[in-house]
N, C-alpha and C positions, 0 to 999 in steps of 0.2 A: 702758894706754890705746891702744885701736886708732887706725889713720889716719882711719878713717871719721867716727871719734868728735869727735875734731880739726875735720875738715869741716862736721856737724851745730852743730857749736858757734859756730864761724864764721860759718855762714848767720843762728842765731839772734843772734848779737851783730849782724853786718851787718843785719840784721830790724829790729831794736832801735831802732838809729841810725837808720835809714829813720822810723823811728813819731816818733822826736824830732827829727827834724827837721823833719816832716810837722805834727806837732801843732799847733802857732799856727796854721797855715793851718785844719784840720780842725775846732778851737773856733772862728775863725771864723764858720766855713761855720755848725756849728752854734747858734752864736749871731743869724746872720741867719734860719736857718731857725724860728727859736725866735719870735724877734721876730714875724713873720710870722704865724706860727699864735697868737701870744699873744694881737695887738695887733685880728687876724680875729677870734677869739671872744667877745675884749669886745664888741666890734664888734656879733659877730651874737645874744650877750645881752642887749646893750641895743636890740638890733630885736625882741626877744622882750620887752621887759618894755616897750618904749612905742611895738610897732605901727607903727612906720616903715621895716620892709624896702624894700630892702637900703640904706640910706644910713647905717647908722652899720657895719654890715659893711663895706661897701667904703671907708669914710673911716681902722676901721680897717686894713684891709690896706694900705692907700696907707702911712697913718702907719707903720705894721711895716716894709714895702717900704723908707723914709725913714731909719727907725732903723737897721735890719738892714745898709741901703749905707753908711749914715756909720761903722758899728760894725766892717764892713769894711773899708775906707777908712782910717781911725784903725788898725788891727789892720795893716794891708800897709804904711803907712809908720813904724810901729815896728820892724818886721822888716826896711824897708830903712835903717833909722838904723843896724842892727846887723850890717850887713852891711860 
């Protein structure tokens, strides 16, 4: 085994632990991003199917908006209980 090799490996274990540590934050994020785009499209299908744009699009973005911070919220103090 060269030194280099040693080094290379090192980086990716250090890599590693970076990602698991990062992760809870990361699903997070993508769970409010989620919410957001999920809770807009109902939103802006049921402005397509009964003719009242934009008010149930933006009623849902709001509600996603709502979800997405509480789900954050909830997600950052489990991670500080565990700390």
């Amino acid at each position: 085994m060269n030194p280099g090799d040693r080094k290379n490996q090192d980086g990716v274990n250090e890599a590693f632990s970076a990602y698991q540590k990062a992760a809870p934050y990361i699903n997070a994020i993508y769970a409010f991003i989620g919410a957001v785009i999920l809770f807009g499209f109902i939103g802006w299908w049921l402005d397509q199917k009964f003719h009242s744009e934009p008010l149930f699009m933006l009623s849902g973005l709001f509600l996603g908006l709502g979800l997405g911070f509480y789900s954050l919220i909830k997600t950052a103090k489990k991670l500080e209980k565990k700390r």
